[in-house]
C-alpha positions in Angstrom: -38.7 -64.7 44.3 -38.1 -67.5 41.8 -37.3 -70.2 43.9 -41.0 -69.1 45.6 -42.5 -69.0 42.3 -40.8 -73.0 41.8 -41.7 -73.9 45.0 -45.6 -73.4 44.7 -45.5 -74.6 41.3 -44.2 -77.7 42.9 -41.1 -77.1 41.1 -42.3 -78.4 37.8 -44.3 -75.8 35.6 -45.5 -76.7 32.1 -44.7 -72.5 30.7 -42.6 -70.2 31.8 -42.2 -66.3 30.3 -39.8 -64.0 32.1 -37.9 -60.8 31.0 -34.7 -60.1 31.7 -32.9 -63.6 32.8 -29.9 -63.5 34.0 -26.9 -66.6 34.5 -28.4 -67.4 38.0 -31.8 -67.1 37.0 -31.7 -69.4 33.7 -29.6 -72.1 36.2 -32.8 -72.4 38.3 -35.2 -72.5 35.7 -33.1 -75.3 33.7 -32.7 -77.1 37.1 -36.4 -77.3 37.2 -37.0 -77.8 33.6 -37.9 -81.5 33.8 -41.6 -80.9 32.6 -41.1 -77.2 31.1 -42.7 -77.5 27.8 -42.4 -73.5 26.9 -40.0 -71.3 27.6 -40.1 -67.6 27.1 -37.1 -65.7 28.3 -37.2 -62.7 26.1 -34.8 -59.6 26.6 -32.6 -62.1 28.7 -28.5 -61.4 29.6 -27.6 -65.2 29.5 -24.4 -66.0 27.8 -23.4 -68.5 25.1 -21.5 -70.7 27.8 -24.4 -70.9 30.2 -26.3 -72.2 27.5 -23.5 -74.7 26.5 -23.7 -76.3 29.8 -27.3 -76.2 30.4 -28.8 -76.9 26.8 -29.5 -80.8 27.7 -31.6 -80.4 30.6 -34.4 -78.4 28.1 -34.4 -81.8 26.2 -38.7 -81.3 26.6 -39.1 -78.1 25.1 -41.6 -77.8 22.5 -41.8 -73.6 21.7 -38.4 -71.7 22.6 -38.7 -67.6 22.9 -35.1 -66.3 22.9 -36.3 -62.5 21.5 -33.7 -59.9 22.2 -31.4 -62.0 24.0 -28.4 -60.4 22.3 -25.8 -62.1 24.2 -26.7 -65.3 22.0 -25.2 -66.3 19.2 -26.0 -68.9 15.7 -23.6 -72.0 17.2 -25.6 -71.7 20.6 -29.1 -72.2 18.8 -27.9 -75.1 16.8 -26.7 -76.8 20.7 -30.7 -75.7 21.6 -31.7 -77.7 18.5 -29.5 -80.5 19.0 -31.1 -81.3 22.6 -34.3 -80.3 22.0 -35.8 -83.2 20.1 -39.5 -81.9 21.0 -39.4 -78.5 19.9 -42.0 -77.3 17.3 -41.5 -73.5 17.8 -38.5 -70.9 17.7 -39.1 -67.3 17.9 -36.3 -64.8 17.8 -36.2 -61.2 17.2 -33.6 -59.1 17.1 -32.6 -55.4 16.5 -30.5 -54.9 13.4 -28.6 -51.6 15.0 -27.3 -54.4 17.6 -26.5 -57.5 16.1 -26.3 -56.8 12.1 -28.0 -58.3 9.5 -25.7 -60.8 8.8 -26.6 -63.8 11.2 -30.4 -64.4 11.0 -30.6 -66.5 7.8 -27.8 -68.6 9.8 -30.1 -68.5 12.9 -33.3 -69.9 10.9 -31.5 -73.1 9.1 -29.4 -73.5 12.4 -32.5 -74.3 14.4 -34.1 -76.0 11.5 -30.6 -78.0 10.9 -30.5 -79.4 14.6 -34.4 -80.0 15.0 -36.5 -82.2 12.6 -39.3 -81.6 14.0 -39.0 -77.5 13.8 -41.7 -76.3 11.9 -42.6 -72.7 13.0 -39.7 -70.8 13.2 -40.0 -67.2 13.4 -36.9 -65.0 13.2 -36.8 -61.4 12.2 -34.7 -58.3 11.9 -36.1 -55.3 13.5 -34.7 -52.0 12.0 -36.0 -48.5 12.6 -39.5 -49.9 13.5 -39.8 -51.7 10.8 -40.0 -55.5 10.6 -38.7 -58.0 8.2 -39.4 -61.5 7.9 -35.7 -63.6 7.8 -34.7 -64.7 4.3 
């Protein structure tokens, strides 16, 4: 269905939002990612080393949605920040029963640390319903 979706798109779309990436899934979009400007992937199952290998081929990213990908960690996001040059926009949330308090301070100046130009970053910690901003 996604190579279809590439294919009438002439495989180059500008945004992108799909739930529930998987491995396979996030190796087409990043093999068609020349001219991808937004990316939303939100409640995705990639893994850290996927991203390792294909975080240079997003190099044209400007807004990043990586929400309830829990299989992501803090070093991963600073590779993302690294390549991405172009990227004005991060939004992450995350459920603090899953993942813990502990990281998203280190997710916020991770992104921030890799990207200069990174100036809406949205990260938050989502417990019982309620929602925090990230310190």
């Amino acid at each position: 269905m996604l190579h279809r979706l590439f294919h009438l798109c002439s495989h180059s779309p500008k945004t992108l939002l799909i739930y529930g990436v998987s491995n396979l899934h996030f190796l087409l979009i990043t093999s068609c990612a020349e001219n991808l400007c937004t990316l939303k992937i939100p409640w995705s199952f990639i893994t850290n080393e996927m991203v390792f290998q294909e975080a240079r081929k997003l190099s044209n990213l400007r807004f990043l949605d990586l929400s309830y990908c829990h299989r992501i960690g803090a070093r991963v996001i600073a590779v993302i920040g690294r390549h991405c040059r172009l990227l004005t926009g991060f939004r992450r949330f995350v459920k603090s029963d899953v993942i813990g308090n502990f990281y998203d301070d280190e997710t916020c100046s991770r992104v921030q640390g890799g990207t200069y130009t990174c100036h809406d970053y949205r990260s938050y910690v989502q417990s019982k319903g309620i929602k925090r901003p990230g310190q």
